[in-house]
N, C-alpha and C positions, 0 to 999 in steps of 0.2 A: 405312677412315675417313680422309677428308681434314681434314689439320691442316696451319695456316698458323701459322706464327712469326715474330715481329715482334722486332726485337731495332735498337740506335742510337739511341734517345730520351734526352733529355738535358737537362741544364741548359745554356743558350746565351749570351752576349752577343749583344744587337743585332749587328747585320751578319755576325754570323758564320756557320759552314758546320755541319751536320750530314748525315751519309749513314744513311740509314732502311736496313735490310736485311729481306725476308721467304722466308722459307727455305719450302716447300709438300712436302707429303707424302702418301701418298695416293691421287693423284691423277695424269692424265696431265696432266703440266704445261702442254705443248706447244700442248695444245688449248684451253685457256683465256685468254679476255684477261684481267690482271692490271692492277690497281688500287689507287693509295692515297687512302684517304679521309679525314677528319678531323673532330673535332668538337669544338667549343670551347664552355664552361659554357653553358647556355640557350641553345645554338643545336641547329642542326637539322646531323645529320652532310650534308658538302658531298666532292663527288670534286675530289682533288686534281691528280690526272692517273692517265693509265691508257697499256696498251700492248698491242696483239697480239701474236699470233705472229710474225706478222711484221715486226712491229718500226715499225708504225704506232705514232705518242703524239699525246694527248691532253691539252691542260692546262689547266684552272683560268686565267679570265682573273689574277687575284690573284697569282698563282705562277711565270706566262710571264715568260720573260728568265731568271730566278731559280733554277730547279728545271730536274731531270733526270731521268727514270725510262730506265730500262735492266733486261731482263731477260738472264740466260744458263742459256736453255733445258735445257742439260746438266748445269748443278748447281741446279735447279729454285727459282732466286734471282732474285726482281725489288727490283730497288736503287732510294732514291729521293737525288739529292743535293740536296738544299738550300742555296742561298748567299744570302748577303746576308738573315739574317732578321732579321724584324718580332716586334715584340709581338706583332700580329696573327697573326702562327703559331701563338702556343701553341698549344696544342688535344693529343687525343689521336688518335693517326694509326694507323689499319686498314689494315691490308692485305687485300685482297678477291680472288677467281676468279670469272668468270663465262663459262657456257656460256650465251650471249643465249637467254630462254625455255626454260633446259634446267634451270640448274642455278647455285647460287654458296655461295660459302662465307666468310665472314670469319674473321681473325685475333681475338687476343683484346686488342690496343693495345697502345701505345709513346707515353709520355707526352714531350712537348717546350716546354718551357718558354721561355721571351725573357723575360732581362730588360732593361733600358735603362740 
């Protein structure tokens, strides 16, 4: 049974930094692209950035400059860091696996709050 772990959610002050951590289990880590998503009250969850295997990233026009996903394949951990945040962060942030048309799995959230 693949279980993904979400853990670094937080209370924030604007501008500041938080590092998202999702731990996976289960699963051949190696082989899936890795994702965090977010979703904030009344909205529709949105990808925050994402990464392969190989270490290709993806980001969120919103989050570019800002954010950082990194995974290390060997201890089945993809990290997300965040700087300089926004109220418009808040939101609750998933971490995801996906084998494209095969197969995905979500976390079960890491709440992160901004306040001003």
């Amino acid at each position: 049974q693949v279980q993904l772990v979400e853990s670094g959610g937080g209370l924030v002050q604007a501008e500041g930094s938080l590092r998202l951590s999702c731990v996976a289990s289960g699963s051949i880590f190696r082989e899936y692209i890795m994702g965090w998503y977010r979703q904030a009250p009344g909205r529709q969850r949105e990808l925050v950035a994402e990464v392969t295997s190989d270490g290709y990233t993806n980001y969120a026009d919103s989050v570019k400059g800002r954010s950082t996903i990194s995974r290390d394949n060997a201890k089945n951990t993809v990290l997300l860091q965040m700087n300089s945040l926004k109220p418009e962060d808040a939101a609750v942030y998933f971490c995801r696996d996906e084998k494209p048309g095969l197969d995905n799995h979500w976390g079960q959230g890491t709440q992160v709050t901004v306040f001003s």
